[in-house]
C-alpha positions as CSV (number, residue, x, y, z in Angstrom):
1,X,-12.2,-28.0,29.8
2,X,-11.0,-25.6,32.4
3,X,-11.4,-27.1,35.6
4,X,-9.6,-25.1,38.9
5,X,-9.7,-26.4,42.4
6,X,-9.8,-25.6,45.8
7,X,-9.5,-21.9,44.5
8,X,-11.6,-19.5,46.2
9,X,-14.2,-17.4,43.9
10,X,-15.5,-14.0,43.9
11,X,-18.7,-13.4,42.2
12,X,-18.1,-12.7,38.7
13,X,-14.4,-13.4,38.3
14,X,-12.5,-16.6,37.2
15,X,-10.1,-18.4,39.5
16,X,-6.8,-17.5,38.7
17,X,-5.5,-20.9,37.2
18,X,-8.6,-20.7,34.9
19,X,-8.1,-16.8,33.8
20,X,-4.3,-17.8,33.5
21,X,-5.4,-20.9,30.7
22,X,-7.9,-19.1,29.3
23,X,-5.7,-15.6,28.7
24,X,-2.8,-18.4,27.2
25,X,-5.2,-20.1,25.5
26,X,-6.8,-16.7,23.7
27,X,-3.4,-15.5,23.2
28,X,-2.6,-18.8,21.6
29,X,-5.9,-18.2,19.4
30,X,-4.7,-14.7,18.4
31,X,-1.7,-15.8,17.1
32,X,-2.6,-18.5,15.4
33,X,-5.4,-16.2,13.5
34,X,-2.9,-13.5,12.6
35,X,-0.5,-16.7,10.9
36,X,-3.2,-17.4,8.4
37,X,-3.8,-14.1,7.8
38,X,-3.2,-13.7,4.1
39,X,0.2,-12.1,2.9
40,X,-0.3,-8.4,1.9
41,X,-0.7,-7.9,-1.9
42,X,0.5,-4.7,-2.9
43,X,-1.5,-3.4,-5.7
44,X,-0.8,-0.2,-8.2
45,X,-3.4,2.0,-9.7
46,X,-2.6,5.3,-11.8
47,X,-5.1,8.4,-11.8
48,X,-4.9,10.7,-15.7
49,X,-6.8,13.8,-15.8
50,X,-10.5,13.0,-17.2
51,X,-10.0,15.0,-20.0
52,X,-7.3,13.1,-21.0
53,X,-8.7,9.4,-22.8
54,X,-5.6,8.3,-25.0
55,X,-6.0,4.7,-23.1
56,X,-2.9,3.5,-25.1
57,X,-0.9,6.3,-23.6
58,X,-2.5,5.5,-20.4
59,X,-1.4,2.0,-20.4
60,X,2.5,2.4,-21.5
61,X,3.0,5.0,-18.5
62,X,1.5,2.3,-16.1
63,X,3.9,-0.4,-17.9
64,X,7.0,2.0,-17.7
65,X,6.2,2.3,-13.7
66,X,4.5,-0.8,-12.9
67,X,7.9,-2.7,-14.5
68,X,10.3,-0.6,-11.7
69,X,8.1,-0.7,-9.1
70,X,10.4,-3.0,-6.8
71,X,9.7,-3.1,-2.8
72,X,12.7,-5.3,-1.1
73,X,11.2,-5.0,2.6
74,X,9.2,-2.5,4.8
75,X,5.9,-3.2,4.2
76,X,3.5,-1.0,5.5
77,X,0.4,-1.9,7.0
78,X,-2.3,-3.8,5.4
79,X,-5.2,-0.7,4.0
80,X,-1.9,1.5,3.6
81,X,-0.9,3.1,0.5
82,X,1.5,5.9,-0.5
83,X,0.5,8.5,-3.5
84,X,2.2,10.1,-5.8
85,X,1.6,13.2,-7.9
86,X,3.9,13.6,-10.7
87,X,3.7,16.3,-13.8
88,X,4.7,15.3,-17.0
89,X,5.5,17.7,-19.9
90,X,4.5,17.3,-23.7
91,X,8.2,16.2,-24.5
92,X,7.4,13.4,-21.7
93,X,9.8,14.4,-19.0
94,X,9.0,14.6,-15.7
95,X,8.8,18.0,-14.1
96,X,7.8,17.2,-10.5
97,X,7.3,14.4,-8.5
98,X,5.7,14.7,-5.0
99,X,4.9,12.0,-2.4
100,X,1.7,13.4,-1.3
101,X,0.2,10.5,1.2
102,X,2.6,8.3,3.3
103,X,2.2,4.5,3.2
104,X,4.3,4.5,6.9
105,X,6.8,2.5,5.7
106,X,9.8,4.8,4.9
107,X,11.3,1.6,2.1
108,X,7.8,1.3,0.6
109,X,7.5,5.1,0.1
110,X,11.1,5.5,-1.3
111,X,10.6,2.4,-3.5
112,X,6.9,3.9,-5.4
113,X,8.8,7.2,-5.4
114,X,11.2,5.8,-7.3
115,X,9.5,3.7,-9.7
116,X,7.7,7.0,-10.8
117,X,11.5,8.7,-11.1
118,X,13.1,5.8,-12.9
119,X,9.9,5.5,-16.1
120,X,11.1,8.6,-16.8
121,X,11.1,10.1,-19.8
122,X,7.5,8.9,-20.5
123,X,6.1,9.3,-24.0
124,X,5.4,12.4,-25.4
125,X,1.7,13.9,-24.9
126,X,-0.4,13.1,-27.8
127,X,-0.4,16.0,-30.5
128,X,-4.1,16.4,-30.0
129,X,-4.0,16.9,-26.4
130,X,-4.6,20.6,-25.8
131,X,-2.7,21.2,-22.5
132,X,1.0,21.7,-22.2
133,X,1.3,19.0,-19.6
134,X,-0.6,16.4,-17.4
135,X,-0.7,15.2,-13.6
136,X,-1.1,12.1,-13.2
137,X,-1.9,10.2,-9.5
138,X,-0.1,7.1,-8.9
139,X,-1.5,5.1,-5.9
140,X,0.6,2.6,-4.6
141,X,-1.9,0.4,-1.6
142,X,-0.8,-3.0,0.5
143,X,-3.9,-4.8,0.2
């Protein structure tokens, strides 16, 4: 309970000693929300061109970058999430690689840029596949 004496009140405000507890008090409430916040999970989806369905293809590109997808600090705010847009030739090399959204976090950024750069070369486009190359999407979000 907030209890302030002898303090002189205007109509509609609190004394002073009881704003001063209750600001500490809220203050002591924020913080001790944002501590149980849960951690941010970073999460990793990949976007293929909907023409393209060869799922096991799908899958060992997402292996190749999910496996050196390493972040070592800099996380970016929670709902944040850096994309990528990479091109990759029938052979399976990678033409171009673009950082098209920015996560905020300059070591987040650099680190899904370079998990795209270091899967490289990916698997060869499958023989049926009618283009000579593919874009793929790779969204990298701190959940």
């Amino acid at each position: 309970m907030i209890r302030a004496t002898a303090a002189p009140r205007l109509p509609g405000l609190l004394p002073l000693a009881a704003f001063v507890a209750l600001s500490l008090v809220m203050a002591g409430a924020v913080v001790h929300a944002a501590s149980k916040a849960a951690p941010i999970r970073p999460s990793f989806n990949a976007y293929f061109p909907s023409d393209f369905t060869d799922a096991a293809y799908q899958k060992d590109a997402v292996s190749r970058v999910s496996k050196q997808w390493a972040v070592r600090g800099g996380l970016p705010a929670r709902g944040s999430k850096t994309v990528i847009a990479s091109t990759i030739a029938r052979d399976g090399s990678l033409v171009a690689t673009v950082v098209t959204m920015k996560s905020g976090s300059k070591e987040w950024d650099d680190a899904a840029l370079a998990a795209v750069k270091k899967a490289a070369p990916f698997t060869g486009l499958p023989s049926g596949y009618p283009q000579s190359k593919i874009e793929v999407h790779w969204h990298f979000s701190a959940n």
